[in-house]
N, C-alpha and C positions, 0 to 999 in steps of 0.2 A: 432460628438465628435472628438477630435482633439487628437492625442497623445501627452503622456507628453513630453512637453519640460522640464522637470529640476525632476533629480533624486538624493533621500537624501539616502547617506548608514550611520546606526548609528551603534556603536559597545562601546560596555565598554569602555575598555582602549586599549591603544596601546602601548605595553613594547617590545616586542619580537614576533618570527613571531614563534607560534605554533599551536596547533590544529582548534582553533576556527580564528585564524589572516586566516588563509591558506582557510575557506569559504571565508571571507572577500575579498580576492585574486580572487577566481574565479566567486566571484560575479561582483569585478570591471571589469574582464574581457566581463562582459556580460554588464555591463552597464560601459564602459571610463566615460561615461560624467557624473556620480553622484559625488556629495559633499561629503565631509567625515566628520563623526560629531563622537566626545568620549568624554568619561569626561575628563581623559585625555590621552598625547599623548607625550613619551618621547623617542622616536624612533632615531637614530642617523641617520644623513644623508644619511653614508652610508650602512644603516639599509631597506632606504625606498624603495628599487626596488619592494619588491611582493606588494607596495601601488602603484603599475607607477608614483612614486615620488611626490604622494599626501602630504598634510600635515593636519590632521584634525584640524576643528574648536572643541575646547577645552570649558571647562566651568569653575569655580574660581578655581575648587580642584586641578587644573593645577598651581597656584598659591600659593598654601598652606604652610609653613612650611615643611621641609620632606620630599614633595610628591611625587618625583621621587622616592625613597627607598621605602618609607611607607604609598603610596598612599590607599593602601587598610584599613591602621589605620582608613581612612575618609568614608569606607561604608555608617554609617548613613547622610552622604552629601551627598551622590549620588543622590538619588532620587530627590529630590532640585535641585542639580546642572542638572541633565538631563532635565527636566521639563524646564529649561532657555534656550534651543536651542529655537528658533525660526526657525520652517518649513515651517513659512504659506505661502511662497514661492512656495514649493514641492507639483508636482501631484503625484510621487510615491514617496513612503516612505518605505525602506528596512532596517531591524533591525536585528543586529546579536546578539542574547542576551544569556548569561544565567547568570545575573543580574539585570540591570538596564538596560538595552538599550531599550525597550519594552515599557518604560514609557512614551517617550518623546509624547509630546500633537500635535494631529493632528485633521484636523476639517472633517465635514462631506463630505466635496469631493475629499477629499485625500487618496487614498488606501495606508492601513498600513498591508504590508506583516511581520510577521517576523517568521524567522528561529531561531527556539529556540531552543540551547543546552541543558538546564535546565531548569525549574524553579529554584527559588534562594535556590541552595539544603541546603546549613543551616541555613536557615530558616524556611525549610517544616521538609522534612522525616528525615532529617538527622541533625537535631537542636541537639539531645540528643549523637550523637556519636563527632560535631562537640564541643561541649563546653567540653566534654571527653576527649578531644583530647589537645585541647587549654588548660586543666586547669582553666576550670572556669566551671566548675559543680555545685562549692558550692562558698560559701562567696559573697562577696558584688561585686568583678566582677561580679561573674555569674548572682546577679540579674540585674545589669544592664544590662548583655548582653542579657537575657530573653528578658528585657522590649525592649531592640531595634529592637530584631529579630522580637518581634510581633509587632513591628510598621512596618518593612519589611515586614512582611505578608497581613496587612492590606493593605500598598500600594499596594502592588507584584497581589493581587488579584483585586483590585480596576483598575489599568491600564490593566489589561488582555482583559478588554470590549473595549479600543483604537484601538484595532487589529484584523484588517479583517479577515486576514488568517495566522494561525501557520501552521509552517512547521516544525516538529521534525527530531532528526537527526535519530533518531531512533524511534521501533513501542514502546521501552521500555518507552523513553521519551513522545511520544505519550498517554500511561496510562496514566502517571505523569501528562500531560497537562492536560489531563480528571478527574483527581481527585482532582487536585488542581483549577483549572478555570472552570470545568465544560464546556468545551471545547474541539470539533472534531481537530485533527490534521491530516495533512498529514504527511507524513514520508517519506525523499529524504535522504538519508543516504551519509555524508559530504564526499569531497574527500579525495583520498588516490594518493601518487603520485607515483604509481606501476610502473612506467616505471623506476624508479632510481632503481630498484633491476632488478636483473638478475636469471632469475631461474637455478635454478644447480639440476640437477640431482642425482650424487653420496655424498652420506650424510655419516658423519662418527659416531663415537658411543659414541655421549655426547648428553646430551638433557640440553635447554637455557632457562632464565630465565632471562629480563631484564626491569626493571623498577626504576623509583625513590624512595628509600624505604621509605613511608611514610605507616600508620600502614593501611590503607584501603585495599592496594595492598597484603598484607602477606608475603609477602618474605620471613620472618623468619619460616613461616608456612611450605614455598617448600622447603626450607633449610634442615630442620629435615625432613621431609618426605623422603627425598633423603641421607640425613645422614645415613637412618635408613636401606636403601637399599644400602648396599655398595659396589655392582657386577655393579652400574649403577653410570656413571659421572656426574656430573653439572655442568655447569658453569654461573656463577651469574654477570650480568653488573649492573652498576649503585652505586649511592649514595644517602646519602638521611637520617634523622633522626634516619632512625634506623638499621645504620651499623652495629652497635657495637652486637644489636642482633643477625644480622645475622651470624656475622664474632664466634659469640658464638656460635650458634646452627651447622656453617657449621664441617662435618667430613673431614677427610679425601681425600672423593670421591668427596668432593665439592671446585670447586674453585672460589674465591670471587675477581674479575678482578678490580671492583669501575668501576668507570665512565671511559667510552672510546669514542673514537671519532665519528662521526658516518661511516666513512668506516671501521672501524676496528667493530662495530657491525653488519654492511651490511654482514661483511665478516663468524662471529658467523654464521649469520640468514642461511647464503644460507648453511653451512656445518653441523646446527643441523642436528639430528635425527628428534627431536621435541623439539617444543617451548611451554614451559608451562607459563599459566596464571591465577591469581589466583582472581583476583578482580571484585567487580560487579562496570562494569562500565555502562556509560550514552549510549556509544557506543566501543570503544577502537578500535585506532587505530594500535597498536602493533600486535593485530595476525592478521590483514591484511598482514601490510608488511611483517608477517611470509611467509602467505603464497602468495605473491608476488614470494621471494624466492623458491618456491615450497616446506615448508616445513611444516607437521603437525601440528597443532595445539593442545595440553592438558587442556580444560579451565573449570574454575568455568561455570556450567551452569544455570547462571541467569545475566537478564541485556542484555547489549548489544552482550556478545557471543554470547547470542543465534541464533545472527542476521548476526553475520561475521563469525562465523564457522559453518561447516555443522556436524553435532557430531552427526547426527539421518538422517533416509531414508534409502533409498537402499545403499547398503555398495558400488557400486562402484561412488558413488557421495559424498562420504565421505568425508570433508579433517580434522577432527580433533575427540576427544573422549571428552565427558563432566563427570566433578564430581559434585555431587549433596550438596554436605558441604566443609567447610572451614575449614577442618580436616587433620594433616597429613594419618590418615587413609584411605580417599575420594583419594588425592593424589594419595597414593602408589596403591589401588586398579587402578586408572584410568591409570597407568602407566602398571601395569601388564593387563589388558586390552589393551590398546593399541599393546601390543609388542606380545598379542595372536591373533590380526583382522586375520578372515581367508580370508577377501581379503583386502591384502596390499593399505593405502591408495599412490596413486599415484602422484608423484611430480605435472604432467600436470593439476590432478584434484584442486590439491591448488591452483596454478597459475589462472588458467581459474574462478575460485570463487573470487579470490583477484581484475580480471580486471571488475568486476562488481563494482566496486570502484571509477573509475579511472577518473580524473576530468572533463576528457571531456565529461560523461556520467551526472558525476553532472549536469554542466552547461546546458548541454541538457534538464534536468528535471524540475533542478530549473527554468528556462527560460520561460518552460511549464507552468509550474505549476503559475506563475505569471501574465502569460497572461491568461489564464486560470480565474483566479483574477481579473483581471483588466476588463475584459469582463462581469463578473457575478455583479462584481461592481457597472459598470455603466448602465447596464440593468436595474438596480433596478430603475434609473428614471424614468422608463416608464415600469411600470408593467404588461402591458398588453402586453409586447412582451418579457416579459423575456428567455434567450435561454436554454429552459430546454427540456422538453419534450412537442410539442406542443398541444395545445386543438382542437384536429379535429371535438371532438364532440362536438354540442351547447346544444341541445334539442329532448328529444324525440319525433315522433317517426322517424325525418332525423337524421339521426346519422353520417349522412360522408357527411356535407354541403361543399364547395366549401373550398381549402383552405386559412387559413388565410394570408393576405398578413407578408412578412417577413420583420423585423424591419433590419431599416440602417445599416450595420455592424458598430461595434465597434473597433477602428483601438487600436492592442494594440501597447504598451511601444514598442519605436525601442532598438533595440538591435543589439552588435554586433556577437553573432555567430547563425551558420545558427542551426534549431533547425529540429530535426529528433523526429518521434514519440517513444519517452520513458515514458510509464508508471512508475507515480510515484508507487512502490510497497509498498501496507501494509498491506492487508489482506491475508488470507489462498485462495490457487489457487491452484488446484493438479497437482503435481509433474508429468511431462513425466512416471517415469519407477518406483516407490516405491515398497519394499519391500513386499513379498506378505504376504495377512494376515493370520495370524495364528491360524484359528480358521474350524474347523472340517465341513464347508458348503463344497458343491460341487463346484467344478474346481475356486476357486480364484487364479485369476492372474494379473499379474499387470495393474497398471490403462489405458484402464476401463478395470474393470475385471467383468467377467459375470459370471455367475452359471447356469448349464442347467435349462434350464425353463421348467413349470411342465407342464402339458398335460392343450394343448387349452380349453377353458371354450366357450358354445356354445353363438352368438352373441347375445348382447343387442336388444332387440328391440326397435324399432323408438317410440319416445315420440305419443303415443295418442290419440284422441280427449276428452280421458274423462280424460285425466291428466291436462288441461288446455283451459281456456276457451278461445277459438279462439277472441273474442273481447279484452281479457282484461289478454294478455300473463304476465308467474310472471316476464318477463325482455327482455327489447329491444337488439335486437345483428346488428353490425353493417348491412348495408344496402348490398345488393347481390352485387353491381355495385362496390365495397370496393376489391370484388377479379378482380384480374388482368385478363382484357382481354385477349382469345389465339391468340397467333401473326399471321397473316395472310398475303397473298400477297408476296411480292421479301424480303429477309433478309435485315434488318435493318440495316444501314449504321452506324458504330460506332459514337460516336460526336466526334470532333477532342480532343485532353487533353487538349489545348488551351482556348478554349472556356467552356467546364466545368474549370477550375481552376479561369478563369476570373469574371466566376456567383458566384466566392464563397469568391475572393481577387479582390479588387480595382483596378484594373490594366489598368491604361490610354492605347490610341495609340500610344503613343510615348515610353509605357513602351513594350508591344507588339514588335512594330518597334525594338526594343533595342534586344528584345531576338532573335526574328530571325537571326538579324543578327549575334549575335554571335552563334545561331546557325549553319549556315552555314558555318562561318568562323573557329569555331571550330569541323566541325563537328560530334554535341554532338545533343540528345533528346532535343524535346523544354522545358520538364521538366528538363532535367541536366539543361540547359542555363538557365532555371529562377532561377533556386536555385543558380548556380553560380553568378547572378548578384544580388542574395540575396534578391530575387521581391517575393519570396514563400519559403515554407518551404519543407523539402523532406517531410513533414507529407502530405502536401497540395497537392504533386505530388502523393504520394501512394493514398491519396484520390482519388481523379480525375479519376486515374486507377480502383478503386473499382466501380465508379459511370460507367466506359468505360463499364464493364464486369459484370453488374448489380452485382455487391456484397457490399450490405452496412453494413458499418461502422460508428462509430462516428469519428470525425474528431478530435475531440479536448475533448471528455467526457463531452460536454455541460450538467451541469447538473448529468450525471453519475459519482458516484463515479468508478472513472478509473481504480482503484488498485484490485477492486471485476471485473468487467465484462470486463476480459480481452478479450476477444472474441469481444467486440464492441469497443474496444478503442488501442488493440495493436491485431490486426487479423494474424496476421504471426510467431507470438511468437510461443516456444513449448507448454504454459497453452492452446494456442488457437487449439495449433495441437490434445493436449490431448484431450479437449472437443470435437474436430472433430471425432476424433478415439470413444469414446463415441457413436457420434452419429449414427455412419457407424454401432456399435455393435446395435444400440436399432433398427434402419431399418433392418436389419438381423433378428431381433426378430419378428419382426410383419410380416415378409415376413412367417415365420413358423407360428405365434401365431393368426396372425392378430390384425388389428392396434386397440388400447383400449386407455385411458386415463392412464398417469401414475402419480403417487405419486412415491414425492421424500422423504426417509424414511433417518430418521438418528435413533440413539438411546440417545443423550444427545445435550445441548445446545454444541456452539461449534466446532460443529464437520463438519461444512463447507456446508453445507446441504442446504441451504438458496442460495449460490453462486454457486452451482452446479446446482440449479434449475433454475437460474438465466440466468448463461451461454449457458446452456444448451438449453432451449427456445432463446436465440440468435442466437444458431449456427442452428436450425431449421429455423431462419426466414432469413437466409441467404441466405439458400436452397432455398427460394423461395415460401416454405410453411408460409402459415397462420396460425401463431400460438398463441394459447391466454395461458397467467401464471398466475394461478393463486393462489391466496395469502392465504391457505387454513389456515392460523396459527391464528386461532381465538382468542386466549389469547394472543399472544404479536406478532403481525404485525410486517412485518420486508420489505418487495419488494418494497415499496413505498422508502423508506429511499436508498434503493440500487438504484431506479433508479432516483431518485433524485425529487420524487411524489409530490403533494400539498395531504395532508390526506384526502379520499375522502368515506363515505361509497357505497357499492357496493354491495358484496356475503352477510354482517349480512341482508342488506334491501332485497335483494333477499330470501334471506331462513327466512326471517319474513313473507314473503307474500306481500312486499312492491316492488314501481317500482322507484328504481333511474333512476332520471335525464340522468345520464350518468354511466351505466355498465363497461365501459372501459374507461382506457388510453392510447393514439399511442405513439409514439416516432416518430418525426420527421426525425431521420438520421437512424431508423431501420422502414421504412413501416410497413414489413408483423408482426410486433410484437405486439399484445395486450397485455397489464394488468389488471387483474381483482381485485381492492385492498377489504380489509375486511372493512374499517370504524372502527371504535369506537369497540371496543373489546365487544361481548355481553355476558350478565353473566350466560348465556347457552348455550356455546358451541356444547358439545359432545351431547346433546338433538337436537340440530339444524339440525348439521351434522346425526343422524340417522334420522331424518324424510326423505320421500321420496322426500321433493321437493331438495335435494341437489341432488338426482341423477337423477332425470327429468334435472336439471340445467346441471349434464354433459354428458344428452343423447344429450340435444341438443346444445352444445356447439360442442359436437364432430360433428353434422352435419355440424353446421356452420364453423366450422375451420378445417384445413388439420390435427392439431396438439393440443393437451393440455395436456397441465403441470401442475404438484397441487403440489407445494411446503407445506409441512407437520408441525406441533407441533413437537417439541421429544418427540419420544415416550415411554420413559422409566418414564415422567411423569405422561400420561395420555394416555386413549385408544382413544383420535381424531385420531393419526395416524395411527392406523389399521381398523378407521372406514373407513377412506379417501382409504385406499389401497384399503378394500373388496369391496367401490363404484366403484373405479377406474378400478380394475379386474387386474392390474399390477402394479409394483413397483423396483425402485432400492434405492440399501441400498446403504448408505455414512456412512462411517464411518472414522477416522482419524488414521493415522499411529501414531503408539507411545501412544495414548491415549486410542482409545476405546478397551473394553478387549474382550477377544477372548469370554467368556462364556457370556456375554452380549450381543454380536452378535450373538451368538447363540441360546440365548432365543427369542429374535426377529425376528429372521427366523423363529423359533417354533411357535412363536403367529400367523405371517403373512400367515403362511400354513393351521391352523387351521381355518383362515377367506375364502379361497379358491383363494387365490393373486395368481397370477402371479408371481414372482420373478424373473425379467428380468436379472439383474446382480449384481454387489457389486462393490462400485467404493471409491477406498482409496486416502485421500487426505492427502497429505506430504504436513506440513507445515513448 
């Protein structure tokens, strides 16, 4: 397979360069050589440097009447006019959308990425606020503007199936994807250009407010809230429909500046106290560059705050305070909150949350995340090598047949920057140091946080002969010859990095020849020199190293969702450091307890429980241990989907008395790691699970593997989780910072004591 020659970027229109033009930007960055395609494109010459002095191909509404002014009069053209590019040229095909860009028609061997700001928000959720707004709520406007939004929907929903892969700018947007298309999003959160502000330190005693005042944003909302306080300043930037409010509600203590430049706002940002925000946005880029400046954040807590402020966790990772209404009351309380924090949030701490923004981290991701794409893509020709988790297993009862040979690599999309391992982030992953929890068990401390473990329980005995009949076992486990021989003979000679990076990237003799030599002549590592000749990626060089020092890793999240098993796809991060610290606490425990199976216990959907179980068997199989996870949640299966599984039955045919084909799934780029998935949800669970064959299944599971993990139901709906712990004989609780409540956690310690568990530790996940 050949990389693409010719990449299409599509984007609405092109007026002005703001929040969504500035992806645009750092997408052409990563692809020069893509075509630029909008509906239209009215940009002045010397308008076009963040396009590298592109000009895009247009379609008639470029032509219209008006349309420079009142291009947007022609919405219902859009969709028509979009659907007129012709791509059939394009192997990739990159969409920045949150209208129409999404639409345009692509054929079956064309990957259609697109990054989606929105769906077409007045058209969906927000139809009934936007014709509100406009003046067409009622009369013969508004019916027509009803009937054309729902033909906007009809399309908006119809092309959503064109597109391989969305990428939201947020986890917010990400819902929205999911409710409206019925489609997975990843979430690359767009750039912010943090390096134009300067953090400042000394902050004086006015708190900012600056946005366009249109009625979404509330302005007039901060205005009075602050009016109402009049020992406290404001100062108000911006313009916008509804001065006249503002300019009404503001007192005294508030000053209404209008629109200023943007170094004279740079200059507001860096000397607030804090930056108040009052709107649910998509994402928002304003209390970024709040806090670029080092300065606090006050924001509405829904939407995209949730996602660029940290307004929850441990107080010294703080940088802002969240109000839960759109109330001058919510306000005033979050303002008097903030100015009581007993530990001050810290300028450094805004700043170092704002560079997690910062374009070149975008580009990194997006970059990823494309090829990433482009790989999954085109595997799909040839299904029988797709790169996901591989099938070690054929038939029983050889269960570790030779492996299968490895499909061609797929060369993806060239690109121009070099790409470093950055997980796209979107799910919950526990926080380094959270808050501890508040609830009345013994010694919780931060994550992992452990509780003294209760007095050793005497050892299971070994499975039988009258538990199972030696001809005709209830389930095949892999073959003895599966664990790693013990090394013998003189110390094994590292492989050179060269040579692993070459079995995993294309890399001719001449390209080899190429690195040396600038090795030498620069001399750098033969991993700096390929990356500086842009031959590998530093992801491919930190690989290599893992494979040097037997530590594996995924390379690229083949298959894994990346954002959940941080541990296998960003191994050096701190979620990765946390889950290690974990695990160093549960070998600690077995060294007093001795080693048992553990159930991982939460008390609600939600609460991270799934992806701690997940991780966590990762960072055992990294060890070197053989470890198997298994997928205990018999009403609604979830580990399959995290590691990126074909649905397979396994534990329901096992605890039927049945023998699948195949009991496990391996993972190609984690050896020592088994999956044990459930199948088909059976409509007897907690009957299943108390029969004795499910603890025959983890006597001898535990002989066969160094390690096993039983990811759990919630238990708060059902008692499968406390059956799982009392089989298990040990357990850690997951519960979530900010959500689960302290007396819920503490009934579930009550229940799990009463079965005779273990309670190895409590580990809190900040999300």
């Amino acid at each position: 397979m050949q990389a693409p020659l010719r990449v299409a970027l599509v984007h609405e229109w092109l007026v002005n360069h703001a929040g969504s033009e500035k992806v645009v930007e750092e997408i052409l960055k990563i692809y020069p050589q893509a075509d630029l395609f909008s509906v239209v494109d009215f940009l002045k010459p010397h308008e076009r440097g963040f396009l590298q002095g592109k000009v895009a191909k247009t379609t008639f509404v470029q032509r219209l009447p008006g349309a420079e002014k009142r291009f947007r009069h022609y919405l219902p053209l859009m969709p028509l006019a979009m659907e007129q590019h012709d791509l059939s040229g394009y192997d990739l095909i990159l969409s920045s959308s949150h209208a129409v860009a999404k639409g345009v028609l692509t054929g079956p061997d064309q990957l259609h990425v697109c990054y989606i700001h929105s769906p077409i928000r007045y058209a969906w959720d927000m139809q009934h606020q936007y014709l509100k707004e406009s003046g067409m709520a009622t009369g013969v406007k508004g019916t027509v503007a009803k009937l054309l939004l729902h033909y906007m929907r009809l399309w908006d929903a119809r092309t959503a199936a064109g597109v391989d892969q969305f990428i939201a700018n947020s986890a917010f947007i990400a819902r929205r994807v999911r409710k409206v298309y019925r489609r997975d999003a990843a979430v690359i959160h767009p750039p912010v250009d943090v390096g134009r502000f300067a953090l400042r330190h000394d902050k004086e005693e006015f708190y900012l407010t600056a946005s366009r005042m249109v009625p979404y944003k509330r302005m007039p909302m901060i205005v009075e809230a602050f009016s109402r306080m009049p020992d406290k300043q404001l100062i108000v930037i911006g313009d916008g429909p509804e001065m006249d409010k503002v300019r009404a509600a503001a007192g005294p203590n508030v000053s209404v500046l209008g629109f200023l430049g943007d170094a004279a706002l740079v200059d507001h940002m860096q000397r607030a106290k804090a930056f108040v925000f009052a709107a649910e946005e998509d994402f928002g880029i304003t209390p970024v560059e709040a806090q670029a400046c080092g300065t606090p954040v006050i924001a509405f807590g829904r939407g995209g705050s949730l996602e660029t402020v940290r307004g929850r966790g441990h107080p010294a990772q703080r940088t802002g305070v969240f109000f839960q209404e759109q109330t001058p009351e919510a306000v005033i309380a979050a303002v008097e909150a903030f100015e009581a924090l007993a530990v001050p949030i810290r300028p450094e701490t805004c700043r170092a949350h704002a560079e997690q923004f910062a374009p070149a981290l975008f580009r990194q991701r997006f970059q990823a995340a494309v090829e990433r794409a482009w790989v999954r893509f085109h595997a799909e020709e040839d299904p029988e090598h797709l790169p996901v988790l591989s099938d070690v297993h054929h038939a029983a009862p050889n269960l570790d047949p030779a492996p299968i040979p490895k499909p061609k690599p797929v060369q993806p999309p060239k690109a121009v920057a070099v790409a470093v391992p950055v997980v796209v982030a979107v799910a919950a992953v526990p926080a380094p140091a959270p808050a501890p929890v508040p609830v009345p068990i013994p010694a919780p401390v931060p994550l992992p946080a452990f509780v003294a473990p209760t007095p050793a329980t005497p050892p299971t005995p070994a499975m039988s002969q009258a538990d199972t009949s030696p001809s005709d076992p209830p389930f095949a486990l892999p073959a003895a010859d599966a664990r790693p021989a013990p090394a013998s003979g003189p110390p094994a000679v590292l492989r050179p990095i060269g040579e692993i990076i070459r079995a995993k990237r294309p890399l001719s003799d001449g390209d080899i020849a190429h690195i040396l030599l600038v090795q030498r002549r620069m001399k750098l590592r033969f991993g700096e020199a390929a990356v500086a000749l842009d031959l590998v990626t530093q992801a491919d060089v930190l690989w290599a190293l893992s494979q040097q020092f037997n530590y594996p890793y995924s390379l690229d999240g083949r298959g894994l969702r990346g954002a959940d098993l941080v541990v296998a796809v960003e191994p050096y991060g701190p979620q990765a450091e946390a889950f290690r610290d974990l695990r160093s606490k549960i070998m600690a425990n077995d060294a007093a307890q001795g080693r048992q199976p553990l159930a991982v216990v939460s008390p609600d959907h939600g609460d991270g429980r799934t992806y701690v179980a997940a991780n966590l068997a990762v960072t055992f199989s990294q060890l070197g241990e053989r470890t198997v996870l298994v997928d205990g949640n018999l009403r609604d299966p979830g580990l399959h989907k995290v590691f990126g599984l074909k649905e397979r039955a396994s534990l329901s045919d096992l605890l039927n008395g049945r023998r699948p084909a195949k009991p496990f799934d391996r993972s190609a780029d984690l050896p020592g790691l088994f999956i044990m998935q459930v199948g088909a949800p059976p409509p007897n669970p907690l009957e299943l699970l108390q029969q004795p064959m499910f603890g025959i299944l983890l006597r001898e599971l535990q002989r066969e593997f160094d390690r096993v993990i039983v990811d759990t139901p919630p238990a708060r709906h059902t008692a499968d989780a406390r059956v799982i712990a009392a089989t298990c004989r040990q357990s850690v609780l997951v519960g979530r910072h900010g959500k689960t409540e302290a007396r819920t956690m503490n009934l579930l310690v009550d229940r799990l004591r009463r079965t005779q568990a273990t309670i190895a530790g409590v580990v809190l996940n900040d999300h």
